[in-house]
N, C-alpha and C positions, 0 to 999 in steps of 0.2 A: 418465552424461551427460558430454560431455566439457567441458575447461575452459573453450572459449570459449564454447560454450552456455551456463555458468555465469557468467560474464563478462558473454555479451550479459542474459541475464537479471536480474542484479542492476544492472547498466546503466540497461535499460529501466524497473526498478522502482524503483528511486532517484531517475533523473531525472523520471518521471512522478507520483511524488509529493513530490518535493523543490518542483519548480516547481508541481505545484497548491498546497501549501500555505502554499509564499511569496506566491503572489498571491490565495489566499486574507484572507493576512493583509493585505497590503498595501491590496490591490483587492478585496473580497468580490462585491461587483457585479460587474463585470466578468468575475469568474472564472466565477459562476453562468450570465452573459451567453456566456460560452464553452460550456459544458456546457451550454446547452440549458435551465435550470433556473430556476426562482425560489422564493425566499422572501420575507416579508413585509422590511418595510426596517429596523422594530425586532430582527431576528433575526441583521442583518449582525454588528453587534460579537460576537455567539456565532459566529458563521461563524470570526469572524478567529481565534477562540481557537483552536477546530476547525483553523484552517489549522496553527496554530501546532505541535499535534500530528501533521498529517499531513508537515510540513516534516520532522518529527524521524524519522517513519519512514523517508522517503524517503533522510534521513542516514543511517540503518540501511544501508540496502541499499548502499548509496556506500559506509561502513565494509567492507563484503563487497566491492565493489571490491577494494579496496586489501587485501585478506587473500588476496583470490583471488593476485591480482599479484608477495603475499610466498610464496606459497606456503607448504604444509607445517602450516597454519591450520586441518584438518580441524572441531578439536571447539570453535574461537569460530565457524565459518562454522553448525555443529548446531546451538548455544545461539541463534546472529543468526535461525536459523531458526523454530526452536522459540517464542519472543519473538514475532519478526514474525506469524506464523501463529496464535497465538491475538488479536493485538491485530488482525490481517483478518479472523478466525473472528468475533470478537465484532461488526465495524463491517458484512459480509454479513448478519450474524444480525437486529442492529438493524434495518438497513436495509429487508430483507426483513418482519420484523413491521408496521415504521413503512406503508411501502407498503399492505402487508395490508389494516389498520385503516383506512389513509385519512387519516392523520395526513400519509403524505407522497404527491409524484405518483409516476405509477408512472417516470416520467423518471430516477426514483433510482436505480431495479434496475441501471444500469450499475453504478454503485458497488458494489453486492453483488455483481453477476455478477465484476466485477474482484479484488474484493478474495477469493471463494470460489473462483475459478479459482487466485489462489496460493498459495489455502488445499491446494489438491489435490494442485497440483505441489511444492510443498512437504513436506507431508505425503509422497506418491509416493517423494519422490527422499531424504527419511531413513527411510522404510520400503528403501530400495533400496539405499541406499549408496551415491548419487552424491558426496556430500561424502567420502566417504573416500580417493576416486582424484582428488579436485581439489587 
């Protein structure tokens, strides 16, 4: 993959979960109101938490920005990987059961489809050795 592919990608996946889970915290309504989504209104201040953790990944991928930028960053860009991809492994997984049961709407599947689709290309591209030529 070449670098700016890697670039737009950690880009895209920084700032789309940097900013969910800032207004997650901030705004938990709202955010839901965006997504299409509800939960009960006792559930928001868990949501904020929730955001709190999704902010922090999104700082992940933003960290990969700026590794990408220094170049020469190969084996922190593998580990930011490896990190990322089990902590989206586990919140599709969630996600996915939660829906199943009925615990949640199926409106949720984007989160899983999202968070499993970087599971793959992730996965993909350190089975492939994209990071090694970035």
């Amino acid at each position: 993959m070449s670098r700016s592919l890697l670039f737009a990608y950690h880009l895209v996946a920084g700032l789309s979960d940097a900013s969910t889970g800032a207004l997650l915290v901030i705004a938990p309504a709202v955010a839901l109101q965006l997504m299409r989504l509800s939960v009960p209104s006792l559930a928001l201040p868990l949501l904020s938490f929730i955001g709190a953790f999704v902010f922090a990944v999104g700082l992940s991928y933003l960290y990969g920005v700026l590794l990408l930028r220094r170049g020469g960053c190969a084996s922190r860009l593998e580990a930011l990987w490896i990190v990322t991809a089990f902590l989206r492994g586990s919140v599709a997984s969630y996600v996915t059961v939660a829906v199943l049961s009925g615990q949640l709407a199926a409106g949720w599947m984007m989160i899983a489809f999202f968070d499993a689709g970087c599971v793959i290309i992730q996965a993909a591209g350190l089975r492939l050795g994209w990071l090694s030529h970035a």
